[in-house]
The first five atom37 places (N, CA, C, CB, O) and aatype in JSON, in Angstrom:
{
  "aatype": [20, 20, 20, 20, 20, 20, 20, 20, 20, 20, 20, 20, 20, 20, 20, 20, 20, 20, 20, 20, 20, 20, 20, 20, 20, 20, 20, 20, 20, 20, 20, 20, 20, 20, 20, 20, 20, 20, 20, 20, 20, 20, 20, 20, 20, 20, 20, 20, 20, 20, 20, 20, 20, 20, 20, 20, 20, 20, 20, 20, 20, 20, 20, 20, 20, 20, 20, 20, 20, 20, 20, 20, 20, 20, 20, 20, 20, 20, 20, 20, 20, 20, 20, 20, 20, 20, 20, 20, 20, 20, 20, 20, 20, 20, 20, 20, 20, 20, 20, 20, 20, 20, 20, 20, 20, 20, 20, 20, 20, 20, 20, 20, 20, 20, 20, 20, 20, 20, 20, 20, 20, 20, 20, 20, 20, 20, 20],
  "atom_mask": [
    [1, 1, 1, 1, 1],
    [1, 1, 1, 1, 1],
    [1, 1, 1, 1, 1],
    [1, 1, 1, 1, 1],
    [1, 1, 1, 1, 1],
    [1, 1, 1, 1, 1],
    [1, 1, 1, 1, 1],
    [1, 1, 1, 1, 1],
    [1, 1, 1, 1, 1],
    [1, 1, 1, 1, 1],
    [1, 1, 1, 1, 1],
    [1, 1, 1, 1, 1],
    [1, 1, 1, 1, 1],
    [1, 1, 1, 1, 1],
    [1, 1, 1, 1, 1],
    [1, 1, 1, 1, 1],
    [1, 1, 1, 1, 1],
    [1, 1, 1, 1, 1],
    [1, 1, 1, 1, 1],
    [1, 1, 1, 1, 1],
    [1, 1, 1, 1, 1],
    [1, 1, 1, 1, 1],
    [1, 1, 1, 1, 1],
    [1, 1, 1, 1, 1],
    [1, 1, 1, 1, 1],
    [1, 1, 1, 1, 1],
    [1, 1, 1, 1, 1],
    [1, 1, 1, 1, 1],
    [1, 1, 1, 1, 1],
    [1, 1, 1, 1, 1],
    [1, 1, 1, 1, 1],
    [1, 1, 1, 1, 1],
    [1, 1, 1, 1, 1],
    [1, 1, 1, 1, 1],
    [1, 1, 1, 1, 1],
    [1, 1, 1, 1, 1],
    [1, 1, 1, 1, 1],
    [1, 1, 1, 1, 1],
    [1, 1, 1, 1, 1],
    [1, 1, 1, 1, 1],
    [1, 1, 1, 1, 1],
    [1, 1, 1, 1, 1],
    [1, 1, 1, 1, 1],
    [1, 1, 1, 1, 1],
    [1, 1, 1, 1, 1],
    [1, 1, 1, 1, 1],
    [1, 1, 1, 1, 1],
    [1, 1, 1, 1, 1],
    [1, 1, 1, 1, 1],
    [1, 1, 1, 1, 1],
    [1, 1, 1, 1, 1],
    [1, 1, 1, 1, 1],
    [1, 1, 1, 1, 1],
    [1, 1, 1, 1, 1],
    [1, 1, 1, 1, 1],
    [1, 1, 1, 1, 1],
    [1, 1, 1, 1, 1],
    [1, 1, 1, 1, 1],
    [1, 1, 1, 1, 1],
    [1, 1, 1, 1, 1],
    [1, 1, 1, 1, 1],
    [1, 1, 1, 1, 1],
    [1, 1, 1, 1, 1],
    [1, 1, 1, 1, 1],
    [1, 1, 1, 1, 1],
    [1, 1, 1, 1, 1],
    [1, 1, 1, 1, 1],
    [1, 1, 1, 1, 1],
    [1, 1, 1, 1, 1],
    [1, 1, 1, 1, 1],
    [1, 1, 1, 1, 1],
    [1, 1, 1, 1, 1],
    [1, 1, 1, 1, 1],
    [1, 1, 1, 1, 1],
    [1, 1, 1, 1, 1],
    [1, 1, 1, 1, 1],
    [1, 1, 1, 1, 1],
    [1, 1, 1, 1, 1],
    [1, 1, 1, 1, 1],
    [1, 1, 1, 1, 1],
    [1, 1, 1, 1, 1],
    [1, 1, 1, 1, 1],
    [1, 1, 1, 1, 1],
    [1, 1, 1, 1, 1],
    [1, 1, 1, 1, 1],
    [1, 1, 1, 1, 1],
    [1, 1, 1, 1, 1],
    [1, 1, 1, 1, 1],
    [1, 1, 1, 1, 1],
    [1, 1, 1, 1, 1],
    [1, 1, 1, 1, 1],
    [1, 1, 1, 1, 1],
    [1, 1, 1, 1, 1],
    [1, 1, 1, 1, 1],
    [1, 1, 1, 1, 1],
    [1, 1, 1, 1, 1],
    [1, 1, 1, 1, 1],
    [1, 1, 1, 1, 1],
    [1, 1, 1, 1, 1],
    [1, 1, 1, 1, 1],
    [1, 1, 1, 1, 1],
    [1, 1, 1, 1, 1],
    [1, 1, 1, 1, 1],
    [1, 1, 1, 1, 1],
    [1, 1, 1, 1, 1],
    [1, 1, 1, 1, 1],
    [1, 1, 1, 1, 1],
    [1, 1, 1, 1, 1],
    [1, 1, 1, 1, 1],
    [1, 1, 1, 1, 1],
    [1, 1, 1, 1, 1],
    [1, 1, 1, 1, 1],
    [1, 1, 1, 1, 1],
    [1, 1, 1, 1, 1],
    [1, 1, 1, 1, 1],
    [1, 1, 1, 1, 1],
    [1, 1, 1, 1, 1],
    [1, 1, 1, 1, 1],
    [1, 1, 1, 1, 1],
    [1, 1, 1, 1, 1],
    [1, 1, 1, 1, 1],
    [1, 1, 1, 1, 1],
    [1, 1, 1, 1, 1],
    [1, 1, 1, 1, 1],
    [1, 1, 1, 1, 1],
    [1, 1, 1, 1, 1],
    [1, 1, 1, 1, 1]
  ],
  "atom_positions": [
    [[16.63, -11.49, 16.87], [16.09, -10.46, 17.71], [14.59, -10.34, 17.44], [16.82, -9.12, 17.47], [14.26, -10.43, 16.26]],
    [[13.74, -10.17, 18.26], [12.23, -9.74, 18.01], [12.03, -8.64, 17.96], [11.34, -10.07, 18.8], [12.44, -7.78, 18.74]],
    [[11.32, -8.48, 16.98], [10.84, -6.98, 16.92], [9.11, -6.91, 16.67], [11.73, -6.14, 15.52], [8.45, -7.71, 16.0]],
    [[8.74, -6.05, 17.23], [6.95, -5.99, 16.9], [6.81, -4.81, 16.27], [5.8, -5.95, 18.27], [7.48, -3.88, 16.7]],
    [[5.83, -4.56, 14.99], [4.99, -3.13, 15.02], [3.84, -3.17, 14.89], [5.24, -2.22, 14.14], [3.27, -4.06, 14.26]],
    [[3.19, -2.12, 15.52], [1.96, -1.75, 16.29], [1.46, -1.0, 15.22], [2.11, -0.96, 17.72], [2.16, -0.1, 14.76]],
    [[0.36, -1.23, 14.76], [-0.51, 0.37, 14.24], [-2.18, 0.03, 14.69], [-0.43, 0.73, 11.97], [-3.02, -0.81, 14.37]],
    [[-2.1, 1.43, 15.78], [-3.17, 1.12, 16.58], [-3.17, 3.02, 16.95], [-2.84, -0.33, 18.02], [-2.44, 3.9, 16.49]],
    [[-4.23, 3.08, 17.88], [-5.1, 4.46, 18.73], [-5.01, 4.19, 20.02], [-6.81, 4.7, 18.45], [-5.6, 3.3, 20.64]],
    [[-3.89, 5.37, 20.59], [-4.17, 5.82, 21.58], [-5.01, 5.56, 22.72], [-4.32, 6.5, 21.26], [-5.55, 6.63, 23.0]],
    [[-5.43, 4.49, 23.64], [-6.57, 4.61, 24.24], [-6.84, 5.77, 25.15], [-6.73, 3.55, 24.82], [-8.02, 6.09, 25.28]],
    [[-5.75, 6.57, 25.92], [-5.77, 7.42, 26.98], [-4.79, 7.9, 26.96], [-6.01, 7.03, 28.08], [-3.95, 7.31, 26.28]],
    [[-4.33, 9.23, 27.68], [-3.22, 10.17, 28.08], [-1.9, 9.15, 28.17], [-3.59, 11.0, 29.65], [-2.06, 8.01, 28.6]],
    [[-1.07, 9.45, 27.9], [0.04, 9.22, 28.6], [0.25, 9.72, 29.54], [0.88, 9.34, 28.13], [0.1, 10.94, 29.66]],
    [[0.85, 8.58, 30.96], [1.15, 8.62, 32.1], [2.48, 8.53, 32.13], [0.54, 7.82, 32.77], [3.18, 8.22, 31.17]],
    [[2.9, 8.82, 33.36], [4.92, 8.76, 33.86], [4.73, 8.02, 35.02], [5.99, 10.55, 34.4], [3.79, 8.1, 35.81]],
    [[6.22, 6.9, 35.07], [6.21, 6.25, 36.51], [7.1, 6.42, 36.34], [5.8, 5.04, 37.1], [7.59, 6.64, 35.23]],
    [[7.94, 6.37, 37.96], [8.92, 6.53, 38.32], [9.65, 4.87, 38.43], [8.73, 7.42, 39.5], [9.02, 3.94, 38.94]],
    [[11.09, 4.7, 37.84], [11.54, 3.77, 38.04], [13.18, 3.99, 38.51], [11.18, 3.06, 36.96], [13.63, 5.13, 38.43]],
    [[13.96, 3.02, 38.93], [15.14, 2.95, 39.65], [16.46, 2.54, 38.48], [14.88, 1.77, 40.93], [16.17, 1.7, 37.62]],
    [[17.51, 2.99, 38.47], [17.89, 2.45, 37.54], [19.63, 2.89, 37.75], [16.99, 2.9, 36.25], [19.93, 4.04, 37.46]],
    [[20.55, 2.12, 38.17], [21.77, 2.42, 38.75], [22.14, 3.1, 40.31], [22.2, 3.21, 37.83], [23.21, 3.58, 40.69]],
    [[20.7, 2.9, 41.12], [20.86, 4.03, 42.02], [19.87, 5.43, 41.68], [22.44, 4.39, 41.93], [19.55, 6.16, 42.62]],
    [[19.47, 5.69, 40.4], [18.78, 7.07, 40.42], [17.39, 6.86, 39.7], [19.71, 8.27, 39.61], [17.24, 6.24, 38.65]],
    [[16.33, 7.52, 40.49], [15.57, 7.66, 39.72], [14.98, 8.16, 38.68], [15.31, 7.66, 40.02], [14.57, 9.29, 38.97]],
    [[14.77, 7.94, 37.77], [13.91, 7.87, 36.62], [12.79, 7.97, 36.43], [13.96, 7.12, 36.15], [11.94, 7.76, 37.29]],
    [[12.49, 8.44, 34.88], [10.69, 8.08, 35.02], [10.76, 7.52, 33.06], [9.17, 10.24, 35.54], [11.58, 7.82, 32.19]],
    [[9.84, 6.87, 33.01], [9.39, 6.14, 32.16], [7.92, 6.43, 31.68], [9.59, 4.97, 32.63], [7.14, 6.59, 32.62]],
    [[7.32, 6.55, 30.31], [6.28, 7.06, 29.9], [5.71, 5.33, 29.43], [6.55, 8.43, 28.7], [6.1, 4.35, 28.79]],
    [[4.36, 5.88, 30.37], [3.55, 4.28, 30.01], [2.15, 4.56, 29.12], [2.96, 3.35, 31.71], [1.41, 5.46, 29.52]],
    [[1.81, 3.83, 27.99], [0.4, 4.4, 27.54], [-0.3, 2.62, 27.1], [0.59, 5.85, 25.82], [-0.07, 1.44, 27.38]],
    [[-1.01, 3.21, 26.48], [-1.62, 1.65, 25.77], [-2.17, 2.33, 24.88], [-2.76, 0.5, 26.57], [-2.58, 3.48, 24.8]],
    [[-2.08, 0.74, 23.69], [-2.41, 1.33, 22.26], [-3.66, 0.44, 21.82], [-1.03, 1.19, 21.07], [-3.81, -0.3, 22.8]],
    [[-4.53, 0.13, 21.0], [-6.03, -0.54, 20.74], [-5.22, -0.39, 19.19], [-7.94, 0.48, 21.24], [-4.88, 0.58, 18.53]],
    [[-5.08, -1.96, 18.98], [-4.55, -2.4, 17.48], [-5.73, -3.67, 17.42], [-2.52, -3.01, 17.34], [-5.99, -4.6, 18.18]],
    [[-6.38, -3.12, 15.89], [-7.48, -4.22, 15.57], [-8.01, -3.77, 14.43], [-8.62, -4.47, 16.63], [-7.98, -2.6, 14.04]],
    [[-8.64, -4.94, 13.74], [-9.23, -5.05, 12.65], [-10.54, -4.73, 12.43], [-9.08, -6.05, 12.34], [-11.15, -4.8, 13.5]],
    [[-11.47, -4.29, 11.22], [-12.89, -4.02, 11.06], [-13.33, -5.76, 11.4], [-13.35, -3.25, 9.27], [-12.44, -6.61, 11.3]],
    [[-14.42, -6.06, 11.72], [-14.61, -7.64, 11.75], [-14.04, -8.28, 12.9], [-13.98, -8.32, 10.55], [-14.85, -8.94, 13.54]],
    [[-12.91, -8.27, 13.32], [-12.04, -8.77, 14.78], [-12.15, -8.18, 16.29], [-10.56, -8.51, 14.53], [-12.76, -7.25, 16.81]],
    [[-11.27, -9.18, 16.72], [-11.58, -8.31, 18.47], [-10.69, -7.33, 18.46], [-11.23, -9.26, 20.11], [-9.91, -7.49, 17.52]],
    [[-10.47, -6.39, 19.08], [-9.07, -5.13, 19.3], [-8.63, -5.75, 20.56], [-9.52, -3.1, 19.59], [-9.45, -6.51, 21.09]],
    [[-7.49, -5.59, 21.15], [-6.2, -6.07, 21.41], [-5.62, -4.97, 22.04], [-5.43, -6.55, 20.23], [-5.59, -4.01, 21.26]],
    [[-5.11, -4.69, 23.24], [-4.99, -3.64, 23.73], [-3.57, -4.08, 24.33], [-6.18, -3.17, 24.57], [-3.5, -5.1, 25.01]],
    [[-2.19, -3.11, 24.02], [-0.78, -3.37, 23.82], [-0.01, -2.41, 25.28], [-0.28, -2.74, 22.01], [0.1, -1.19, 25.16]],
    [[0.29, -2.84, 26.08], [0.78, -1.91, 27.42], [1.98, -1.04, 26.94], [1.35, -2.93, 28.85], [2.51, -1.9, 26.24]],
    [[2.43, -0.44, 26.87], [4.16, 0.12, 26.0], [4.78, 0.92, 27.14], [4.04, 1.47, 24.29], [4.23, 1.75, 27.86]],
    [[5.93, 0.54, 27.15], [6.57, 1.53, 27.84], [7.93, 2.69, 26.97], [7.16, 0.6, 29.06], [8.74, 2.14, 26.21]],
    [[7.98, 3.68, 27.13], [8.67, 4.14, 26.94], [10.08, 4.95, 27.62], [8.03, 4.39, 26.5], [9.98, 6.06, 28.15]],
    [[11.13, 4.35, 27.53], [12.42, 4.78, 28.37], [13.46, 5.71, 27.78], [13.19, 3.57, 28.74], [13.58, 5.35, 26.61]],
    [[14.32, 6.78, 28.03], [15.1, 7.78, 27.98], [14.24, 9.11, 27.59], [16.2, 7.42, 27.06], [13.3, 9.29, 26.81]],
    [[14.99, 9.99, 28.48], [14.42, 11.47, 28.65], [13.97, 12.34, 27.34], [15.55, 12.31, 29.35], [13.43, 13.45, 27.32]],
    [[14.26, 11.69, 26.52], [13.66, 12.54, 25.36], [12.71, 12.22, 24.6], [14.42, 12.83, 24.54], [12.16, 13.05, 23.88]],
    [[12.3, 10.64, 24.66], [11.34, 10.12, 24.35], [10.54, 9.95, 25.24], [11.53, 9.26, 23.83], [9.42, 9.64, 24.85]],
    [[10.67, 10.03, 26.21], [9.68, 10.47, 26.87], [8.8, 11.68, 26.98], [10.04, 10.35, 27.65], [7.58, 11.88, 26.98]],
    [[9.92, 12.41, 27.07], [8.93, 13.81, 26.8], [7.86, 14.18, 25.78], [9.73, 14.82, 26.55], [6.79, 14.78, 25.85]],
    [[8.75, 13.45, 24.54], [8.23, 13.34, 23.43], [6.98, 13.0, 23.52], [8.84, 12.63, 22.73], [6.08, 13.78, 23.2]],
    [[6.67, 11.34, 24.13], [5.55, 10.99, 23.92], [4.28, 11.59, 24.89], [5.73, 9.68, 23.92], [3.11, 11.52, 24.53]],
    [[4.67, 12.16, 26.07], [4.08, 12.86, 27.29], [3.03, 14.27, 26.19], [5.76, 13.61, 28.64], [1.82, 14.47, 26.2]],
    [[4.07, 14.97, 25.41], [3.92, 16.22, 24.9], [3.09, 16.16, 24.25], [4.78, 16.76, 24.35], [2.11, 16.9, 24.36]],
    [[3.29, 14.93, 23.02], [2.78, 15.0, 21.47], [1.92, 13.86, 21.31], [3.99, 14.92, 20.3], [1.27, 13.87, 20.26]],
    [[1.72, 12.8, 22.12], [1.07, 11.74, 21.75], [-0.43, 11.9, 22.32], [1.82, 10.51, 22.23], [-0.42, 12.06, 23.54]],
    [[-1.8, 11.89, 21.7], [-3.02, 12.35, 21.93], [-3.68, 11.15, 22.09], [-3.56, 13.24, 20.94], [-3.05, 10.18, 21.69]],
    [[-4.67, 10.95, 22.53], [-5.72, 10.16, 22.5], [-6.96, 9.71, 21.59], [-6.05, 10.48, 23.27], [-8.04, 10.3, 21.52]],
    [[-6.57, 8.46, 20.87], [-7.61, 8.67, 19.88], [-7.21, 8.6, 18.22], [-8.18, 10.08, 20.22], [-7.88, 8.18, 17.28]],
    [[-5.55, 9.29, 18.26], [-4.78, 9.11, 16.91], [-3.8, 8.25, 17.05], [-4.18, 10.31, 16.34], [-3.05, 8.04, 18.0]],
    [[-3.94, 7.55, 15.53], [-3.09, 6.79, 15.18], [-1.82, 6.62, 15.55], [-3.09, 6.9, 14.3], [-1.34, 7.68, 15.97]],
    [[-0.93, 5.55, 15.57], [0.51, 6.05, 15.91], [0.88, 4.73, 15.43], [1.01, 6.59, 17.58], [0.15, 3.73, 15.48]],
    [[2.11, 4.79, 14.94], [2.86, 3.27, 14.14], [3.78, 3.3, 15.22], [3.73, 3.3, 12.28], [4.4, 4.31, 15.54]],
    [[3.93, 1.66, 16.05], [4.71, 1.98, 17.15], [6.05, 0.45, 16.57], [3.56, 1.88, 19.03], [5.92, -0.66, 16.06]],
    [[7.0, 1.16, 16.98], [8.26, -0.47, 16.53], [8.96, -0.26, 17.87], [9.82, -0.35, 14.73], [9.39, 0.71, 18.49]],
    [[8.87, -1.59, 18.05], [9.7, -1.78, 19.65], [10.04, -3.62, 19.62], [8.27, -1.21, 21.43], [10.1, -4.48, 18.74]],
    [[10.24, -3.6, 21.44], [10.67, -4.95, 21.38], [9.55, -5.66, 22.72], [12.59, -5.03, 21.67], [9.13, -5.13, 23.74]],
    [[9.37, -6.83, 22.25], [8.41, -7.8, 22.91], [8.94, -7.86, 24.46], [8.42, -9.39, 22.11], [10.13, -8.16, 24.62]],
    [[8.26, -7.64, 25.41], [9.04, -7.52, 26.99], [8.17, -8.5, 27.93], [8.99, -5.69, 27.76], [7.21, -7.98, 28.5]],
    [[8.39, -9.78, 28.13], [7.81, -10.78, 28.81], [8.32, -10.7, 30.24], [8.08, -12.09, 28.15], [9.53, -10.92, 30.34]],
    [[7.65, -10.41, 31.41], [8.36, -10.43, 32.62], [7.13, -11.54, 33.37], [8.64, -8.66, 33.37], [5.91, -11.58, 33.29]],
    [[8.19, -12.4, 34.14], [7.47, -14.17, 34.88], [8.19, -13.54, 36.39], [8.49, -16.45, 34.01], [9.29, -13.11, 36.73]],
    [[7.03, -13.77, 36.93], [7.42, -14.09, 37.95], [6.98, -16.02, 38.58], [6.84, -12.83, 38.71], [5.97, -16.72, 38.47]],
    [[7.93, -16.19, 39.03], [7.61, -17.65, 39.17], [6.53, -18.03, 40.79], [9.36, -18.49, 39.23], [6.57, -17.34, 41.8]],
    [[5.71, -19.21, 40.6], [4.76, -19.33, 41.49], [5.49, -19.79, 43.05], [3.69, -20.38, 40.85], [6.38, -20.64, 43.15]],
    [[4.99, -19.17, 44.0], [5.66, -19.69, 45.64], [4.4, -19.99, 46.09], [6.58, -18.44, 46.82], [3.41, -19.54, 45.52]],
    [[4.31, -20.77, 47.16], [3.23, -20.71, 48.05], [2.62, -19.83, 48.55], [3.39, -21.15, 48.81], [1.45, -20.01, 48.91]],
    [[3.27, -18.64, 48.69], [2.55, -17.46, 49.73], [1.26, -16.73, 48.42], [4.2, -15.85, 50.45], [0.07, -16.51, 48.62]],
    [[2.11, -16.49, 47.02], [1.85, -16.06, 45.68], [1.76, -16.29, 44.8], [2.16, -15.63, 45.33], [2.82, -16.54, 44.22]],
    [[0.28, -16.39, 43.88], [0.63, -16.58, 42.51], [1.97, -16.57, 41.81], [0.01, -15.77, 41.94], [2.94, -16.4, 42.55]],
    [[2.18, -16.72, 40.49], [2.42, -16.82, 39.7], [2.7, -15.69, 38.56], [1.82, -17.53, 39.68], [2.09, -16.31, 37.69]],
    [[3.08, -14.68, 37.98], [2.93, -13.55, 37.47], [3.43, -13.22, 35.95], [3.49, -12.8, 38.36], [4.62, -12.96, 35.81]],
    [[2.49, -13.23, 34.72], [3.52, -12.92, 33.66], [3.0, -11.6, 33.0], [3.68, -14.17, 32.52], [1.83, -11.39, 32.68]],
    [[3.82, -10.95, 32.9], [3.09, -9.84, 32.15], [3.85, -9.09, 31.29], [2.49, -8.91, 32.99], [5.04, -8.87, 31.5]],
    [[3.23, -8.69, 30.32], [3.87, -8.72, 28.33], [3.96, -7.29, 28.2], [2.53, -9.45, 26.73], [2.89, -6.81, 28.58]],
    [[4.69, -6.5, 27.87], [5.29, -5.14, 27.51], [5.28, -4.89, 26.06], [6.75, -5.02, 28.0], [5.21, -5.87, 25.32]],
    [[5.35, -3.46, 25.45], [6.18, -3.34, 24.61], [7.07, -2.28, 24.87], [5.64, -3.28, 23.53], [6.61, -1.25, 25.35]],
    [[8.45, -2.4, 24.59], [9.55, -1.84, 24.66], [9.62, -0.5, 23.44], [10.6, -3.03, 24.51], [10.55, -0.39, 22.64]],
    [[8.62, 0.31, 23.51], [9.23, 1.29, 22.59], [10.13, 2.07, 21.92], [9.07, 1.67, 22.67], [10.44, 3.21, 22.26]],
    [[10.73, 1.27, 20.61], [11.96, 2.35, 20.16], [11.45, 3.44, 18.98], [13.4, 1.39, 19.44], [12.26, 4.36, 18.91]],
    [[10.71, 3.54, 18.34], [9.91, 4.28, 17.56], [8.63, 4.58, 17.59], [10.01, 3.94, 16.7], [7.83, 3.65, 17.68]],
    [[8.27, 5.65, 17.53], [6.96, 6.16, 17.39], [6.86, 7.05, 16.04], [6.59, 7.0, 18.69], [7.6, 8.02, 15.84]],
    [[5.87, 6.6, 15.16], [5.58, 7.6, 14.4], [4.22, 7.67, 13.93], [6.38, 7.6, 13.44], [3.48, 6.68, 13.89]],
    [[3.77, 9.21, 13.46], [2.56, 9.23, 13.24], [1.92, 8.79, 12.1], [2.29, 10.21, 13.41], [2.44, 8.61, 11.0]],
    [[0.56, 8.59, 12.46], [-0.03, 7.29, 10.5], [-0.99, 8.17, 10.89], [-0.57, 4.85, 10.19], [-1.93, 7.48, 10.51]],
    [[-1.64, 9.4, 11.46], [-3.04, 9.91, 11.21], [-1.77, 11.09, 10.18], [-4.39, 10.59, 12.97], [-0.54, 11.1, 10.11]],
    [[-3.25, 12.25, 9.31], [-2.3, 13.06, 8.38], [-2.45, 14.64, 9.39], [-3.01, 13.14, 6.37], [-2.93, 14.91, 10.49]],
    [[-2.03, 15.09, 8.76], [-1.53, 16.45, 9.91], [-2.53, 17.14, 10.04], [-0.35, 17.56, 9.5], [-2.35, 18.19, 10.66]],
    [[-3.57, 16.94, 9.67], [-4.81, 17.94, 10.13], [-5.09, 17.45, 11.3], [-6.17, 18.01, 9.25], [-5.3, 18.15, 12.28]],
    [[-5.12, 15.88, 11.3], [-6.12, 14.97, 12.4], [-5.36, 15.35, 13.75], [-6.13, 12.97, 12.12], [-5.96, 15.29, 14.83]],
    [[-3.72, 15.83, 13.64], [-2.57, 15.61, 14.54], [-3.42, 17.28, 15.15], [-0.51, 15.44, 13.73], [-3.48, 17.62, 16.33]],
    [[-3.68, 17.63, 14.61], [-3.56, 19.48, 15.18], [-5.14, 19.64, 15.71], [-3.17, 21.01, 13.51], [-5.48, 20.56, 16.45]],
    [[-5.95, 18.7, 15.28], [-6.95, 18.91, 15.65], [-8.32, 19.46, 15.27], [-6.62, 19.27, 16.22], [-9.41, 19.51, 15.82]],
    [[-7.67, 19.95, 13.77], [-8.68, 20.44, 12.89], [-9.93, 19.83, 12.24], [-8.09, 20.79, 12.03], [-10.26, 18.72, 12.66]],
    [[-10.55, 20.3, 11.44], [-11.33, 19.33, 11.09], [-10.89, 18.57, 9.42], [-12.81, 20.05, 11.19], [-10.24, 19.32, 8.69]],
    [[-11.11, 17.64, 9.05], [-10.37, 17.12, 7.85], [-11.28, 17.82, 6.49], [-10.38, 15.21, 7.88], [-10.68, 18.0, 5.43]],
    [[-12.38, 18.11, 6.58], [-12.62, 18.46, 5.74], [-13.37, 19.99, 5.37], [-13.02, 17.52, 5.53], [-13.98, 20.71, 6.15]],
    [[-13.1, 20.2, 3.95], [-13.64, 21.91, 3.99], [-14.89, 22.14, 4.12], [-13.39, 22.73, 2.78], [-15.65, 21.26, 3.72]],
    [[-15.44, 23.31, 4.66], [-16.58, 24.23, 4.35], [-16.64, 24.03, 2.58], [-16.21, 26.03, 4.97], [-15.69, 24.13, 1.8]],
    [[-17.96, 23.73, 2.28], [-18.39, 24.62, 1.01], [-19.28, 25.0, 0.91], [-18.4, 24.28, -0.02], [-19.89, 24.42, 0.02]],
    [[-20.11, 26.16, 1.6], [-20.95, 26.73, 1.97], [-21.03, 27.8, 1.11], [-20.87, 26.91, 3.15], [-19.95, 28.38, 1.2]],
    [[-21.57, 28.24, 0.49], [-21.07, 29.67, -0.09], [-20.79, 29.05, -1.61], [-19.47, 30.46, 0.82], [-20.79, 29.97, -2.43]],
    [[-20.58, 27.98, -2.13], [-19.88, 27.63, -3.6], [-21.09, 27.01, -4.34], [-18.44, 26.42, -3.53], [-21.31, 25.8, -4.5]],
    [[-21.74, 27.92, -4.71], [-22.97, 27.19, -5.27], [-22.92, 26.9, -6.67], [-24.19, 27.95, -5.07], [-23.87, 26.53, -7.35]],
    [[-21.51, 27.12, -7.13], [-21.36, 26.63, -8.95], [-20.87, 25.58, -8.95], [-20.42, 27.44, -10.04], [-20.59, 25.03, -10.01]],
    [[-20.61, 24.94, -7.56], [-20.04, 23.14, -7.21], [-21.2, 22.06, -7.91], [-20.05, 22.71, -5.05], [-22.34, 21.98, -7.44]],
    [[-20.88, 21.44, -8.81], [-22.13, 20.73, -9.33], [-23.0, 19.43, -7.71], [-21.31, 19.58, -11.1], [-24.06, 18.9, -7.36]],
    [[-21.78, 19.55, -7.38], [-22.48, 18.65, -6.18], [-22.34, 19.65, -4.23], [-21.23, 16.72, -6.21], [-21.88, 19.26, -3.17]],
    [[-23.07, 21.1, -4.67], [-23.23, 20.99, -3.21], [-24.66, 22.06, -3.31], [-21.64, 21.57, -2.13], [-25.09, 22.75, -4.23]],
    [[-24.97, 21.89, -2.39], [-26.53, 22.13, -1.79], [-27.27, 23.74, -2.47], [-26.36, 22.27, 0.26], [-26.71, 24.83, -2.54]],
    [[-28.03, 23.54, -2.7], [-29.14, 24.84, -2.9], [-29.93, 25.02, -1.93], [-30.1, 24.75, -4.02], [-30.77, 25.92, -1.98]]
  ]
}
């Protein structure tokens, strides 16, 4: 079985599309993630996410900009070449986990680090 994990940022909001699936429609949460190295190119990962609770999930809680450790499955879809049309392949990831790698300040929005304004017996802060 293939499995991929992702640890990458958010590039933008999560979006919803509507998809078909036994007869009823559905919706599916689509985002993209920017996984890359200091020194390297970044790499930008399409993901989809399917069933109603992970979806919501990721619609609700997933921000732009923070980290996220993503494990899913590799989704290759070909369309084969005709005369009228190209040719078509295009690479997914199948999201079954999401979890967060920023620490809970970064998640809420705060700032990571304290004021020490006011602590002037700190051997290292400002006069």
């Amino acid at each position: 079985m293939q499995r991929i994990l992702l640890l990458g940022r958010l590039v933008r909001e999560v979006t919803t599309e509507p998809y078909e699936k036994d007869g009823e429609t559905r919706e599916k949460a689509v985002f993209t993630l920017a996984v890359g190295e200091p020194g390297m190119d970044t790499q930008y990962f399409k993901c989809n996410v399917f069933g109603e609770k992970r979806v919501e999930f990721a619609v609700n809680r997933l921000k732009p900009g923070l980290r996220y450790l993503i494990i899913g499955k590799v989704w290759i879809y070909r369309k084969k070449k005709t005369d009228e049309e190209p040719g078509i392949e295009k690479t997914r990831i199948l999201v079954q986990n999401i979890e967060f790698a920023d620490g809970n300040k970064a998640r809420a929005g705060e700032d990571q680090f304290q004021d020490i304004t006011g602590y002037e017996e700190l051997p290292f802060a400002e006069k």
